[in-house]
Structures are given as C-alpha cells and as structure tokens.
N, C-alpha and C positions, 0 to 999 in steps of 0.2 A: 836391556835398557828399557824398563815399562815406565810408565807414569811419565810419559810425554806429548804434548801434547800432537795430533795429527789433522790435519786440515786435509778436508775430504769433502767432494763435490757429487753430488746426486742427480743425475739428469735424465729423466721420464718423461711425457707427457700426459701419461694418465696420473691421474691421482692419486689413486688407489699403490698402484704400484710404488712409483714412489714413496709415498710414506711407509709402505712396507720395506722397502730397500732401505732407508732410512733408519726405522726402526729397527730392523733385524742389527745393522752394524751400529749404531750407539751400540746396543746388547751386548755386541761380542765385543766390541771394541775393551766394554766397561767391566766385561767379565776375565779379558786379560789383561786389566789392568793399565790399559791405553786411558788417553784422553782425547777421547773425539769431539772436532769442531767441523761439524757438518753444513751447507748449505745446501741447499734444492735447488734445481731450475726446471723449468717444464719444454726448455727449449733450445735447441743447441746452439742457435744464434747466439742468446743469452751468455752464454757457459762461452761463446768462445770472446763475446766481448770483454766479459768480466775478465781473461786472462788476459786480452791483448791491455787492458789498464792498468796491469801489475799484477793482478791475485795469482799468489801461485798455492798448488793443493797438489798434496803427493799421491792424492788418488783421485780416480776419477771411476765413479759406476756409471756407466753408461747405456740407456737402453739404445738398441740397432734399429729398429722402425719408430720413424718419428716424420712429421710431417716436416717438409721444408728441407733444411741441413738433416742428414740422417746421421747416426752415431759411428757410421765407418769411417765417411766424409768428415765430419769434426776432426775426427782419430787422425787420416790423411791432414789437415790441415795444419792440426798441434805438432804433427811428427815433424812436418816441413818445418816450422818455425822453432826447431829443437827442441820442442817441451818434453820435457823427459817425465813428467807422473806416471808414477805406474796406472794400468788402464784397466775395466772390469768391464768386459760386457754382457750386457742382460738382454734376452731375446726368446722369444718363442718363434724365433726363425734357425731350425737349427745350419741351414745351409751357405747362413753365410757366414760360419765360423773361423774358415781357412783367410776367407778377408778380414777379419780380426786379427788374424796374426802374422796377417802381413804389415802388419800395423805395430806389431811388435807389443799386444794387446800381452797381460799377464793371466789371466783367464777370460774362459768365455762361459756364461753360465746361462740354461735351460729357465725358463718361465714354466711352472710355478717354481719358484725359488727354492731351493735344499737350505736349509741353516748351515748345516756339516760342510758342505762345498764352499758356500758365501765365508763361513771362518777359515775354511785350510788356505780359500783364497785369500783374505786380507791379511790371515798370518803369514805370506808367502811375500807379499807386498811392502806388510811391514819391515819383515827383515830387510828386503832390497832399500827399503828408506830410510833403517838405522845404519845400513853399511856408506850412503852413500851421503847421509847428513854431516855435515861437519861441526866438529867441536869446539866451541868458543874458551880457552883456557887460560889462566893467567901465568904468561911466560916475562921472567925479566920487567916485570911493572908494566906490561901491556898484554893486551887479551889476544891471544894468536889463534888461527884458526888454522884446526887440523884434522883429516880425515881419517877415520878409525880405520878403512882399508889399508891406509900408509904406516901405521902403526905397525914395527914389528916387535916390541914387547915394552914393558915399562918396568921402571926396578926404583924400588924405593930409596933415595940416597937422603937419608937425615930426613928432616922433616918435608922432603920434596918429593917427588916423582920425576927421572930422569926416562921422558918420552925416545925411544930411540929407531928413528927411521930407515930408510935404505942408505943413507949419506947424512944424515945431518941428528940431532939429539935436542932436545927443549927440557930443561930442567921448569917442570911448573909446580907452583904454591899451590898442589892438591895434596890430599893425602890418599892413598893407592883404593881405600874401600871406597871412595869417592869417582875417585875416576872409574872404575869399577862399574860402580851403579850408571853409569853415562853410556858405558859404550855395550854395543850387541851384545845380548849373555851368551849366545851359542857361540859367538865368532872368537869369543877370548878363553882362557884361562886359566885361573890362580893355581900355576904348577908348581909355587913356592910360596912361601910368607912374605918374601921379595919380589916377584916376580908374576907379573901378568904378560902373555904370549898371545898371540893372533894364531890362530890356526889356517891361518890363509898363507900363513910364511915359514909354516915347516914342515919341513921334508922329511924327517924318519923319530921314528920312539926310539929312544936307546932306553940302558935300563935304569939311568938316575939323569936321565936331562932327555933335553927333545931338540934335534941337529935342525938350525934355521936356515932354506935356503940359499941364503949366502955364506953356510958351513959354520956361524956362530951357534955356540952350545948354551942354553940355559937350565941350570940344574933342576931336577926334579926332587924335592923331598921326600924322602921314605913315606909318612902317614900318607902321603896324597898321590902313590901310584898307581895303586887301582883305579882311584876315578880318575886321572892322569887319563889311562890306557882305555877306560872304557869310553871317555869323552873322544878321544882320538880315533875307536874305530867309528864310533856316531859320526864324526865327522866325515872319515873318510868314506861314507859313503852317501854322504849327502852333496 
C-alpha cells in the first residue's frame, strides 16, 4: 500500500540536524513511493503540546539530548498518555539506547546519520502503520471501517468484494485490484483471481490452497504457485 500519505514529526534542536533528518526522509519516503507530510520542532515541549491539541503523526524522529524536556522523557510522557506512533531516536549518545526501548522506541539511530539505517527504519515503521491504519470502505451505503490485521481474506463475489473476518463478512462496493492497492503488499496475497489472503492468518501451504488458521481452505491457482510458495517462505521468516 504506497502512495499514502504519512504525517511525520521531526524533533531537534539544532538546526542543522534537523533539516538533515528532515531531508534525508522526504528522500526516502518519496523514493518509495510514500507521501510525506513532515513538520519540525526544535523542542519537545512544543512536539508534545501540538499532540496534546489533537495532531496525531505516525512517526516521530526524535533527537535524545535536548535542553528542557529531553527525547526519552517526551517518549515516557506519550507512552503514558497511550500514544502509539511509532518512535525514531536520534542521538550521538550511544548509551542511552536501552532507555529508548524501554519506551518501546522502533529504532534508535547513531549521529552522523546512515541513510541505509534511517530507510530500513522508516520501512519498518511504515509497515507497523499500514498494518495498524484502518480502512474506510463502502459497506451496504455506508463507509465502515476496518483493520487490515482483521482481514482474513477477500473473495470477489460479482461486482463486490466479500471482506471476510474471524466471525463476521462486509460485502463492499470495491473491486479486488482496488482493495489490493490499499491494503500492506507484504501482508496479503493474490493466491487466486478470486482471492486475496492475509498471511498473518495461515497456517500451512498445501499444494493447491493455503489452510487458514481457523482450518478454512483458500484455493491456490496453478500459474500462481510458485510465487504463492516463495512469498510464503519470505513471510515465514519475517
């Protein structure tokens, strides 16, 4: 699911830094096809006002020394108040990285900055923030919203898409390449001409379908069992 937009929050006090942090992720964002809507702050007061007023941002870079509120303490403060963004922290302190993750930080990154690190991190990120965003879809003449985690497969019925979850089914007015395009690419896929599959909810390859674990079978197409099986073991060990 690329080409959506992500709100993402930059917090430095140096200058310099920051706009480099800044810069580097437009970069990557735009080079995989993200749409980044970045803001800055030079101060963590700032960054946690703006959240206590509503802004919510699925990331947050965060530099660790900062005068005033420091980037651990923000981190403590958001966790309390169950902000869930994923967190990045940036520091040329490497020791106090374990208190990063006790913060439940997504990476902690070294000053001078790696490009290579700063993208495998916000790719790491991003996926956490396609799996846990939800889908606005039109079910039955109203727009329902539903989590691509809950998703265990979709199967195209006529001109609809029959969503079908642990207990309940949403027949919606998409059409399957459509929905497709919306939801995580690594987390689904098209194992039929019919048929889109979560890989979070099956449990074994068979040799012409994939067994889901609450034991429903979804068939697998002959052309498409190779990559079927090669995507499957990608998964299984990610």
């Amino acid at each position: 699911m690329k080409n959506q937009t992500m709100d993402i929050a930059v917090c430095d006090d140096t200058q310099t830094d920051k706009e480099e942090v800044a810069q580097l992720t437009e970069e990557i964002c735009k080079a995989e096809g993200m749409i980044p809507r970045i803001t800055c702050f030079d101060r963590a007061e700032t960054l946690l006002e703006t959240i206590q007023r509503g802004e919510n941002y699925a990331l947050l870079l965060i530099d660790v020394l900062m005068p005033g509120l420091d980037g651990i303490e923000l981190a403590r403060v958001l966790r309390g108040k169950n902000e869930r963004a994923s967190i990045i922290f940036i520091s040329s302190n490497r020791e106090m990285a374990l208190q990063g993750y006790e913060v439940s930080a997504a990476r902690y990154l070294a000053k001078p900055l790696d490009k290579e690190k700063l993208k495998e991190a916000i790719l790491f990120c991003y996926g956490q923030y396609q799996k846990e965003r939800e889908l606005l879809l039109p079910v039955s003449g109203t727009m329902r919203r539903i989590a691509p985690k809950d998703i265990y497969y979709a199967e195209i019925m006529g001109r609809k898409c029959r969503i079908r979850l642990e207990q309940e089914e949403y027949d919606a007015s998409i059409s399957m390449s459509d929905l497709e395009e919306m939801l995580p690419e690594h987390d689904f896929i098209r194992c039929h001409q019919s048929f889109l599959v979560n890989w979070h909810h099956v449990q074994s390859l068979r040799t012409d379908a994939l067994e889901l674990t609450d034991k429903r079978m979804i068939p697998v197409s002959k052309h498409r069992v190779k990559q079927v099986r090669q995507a499957f073991v990608y998964y299984m060990k990610i």
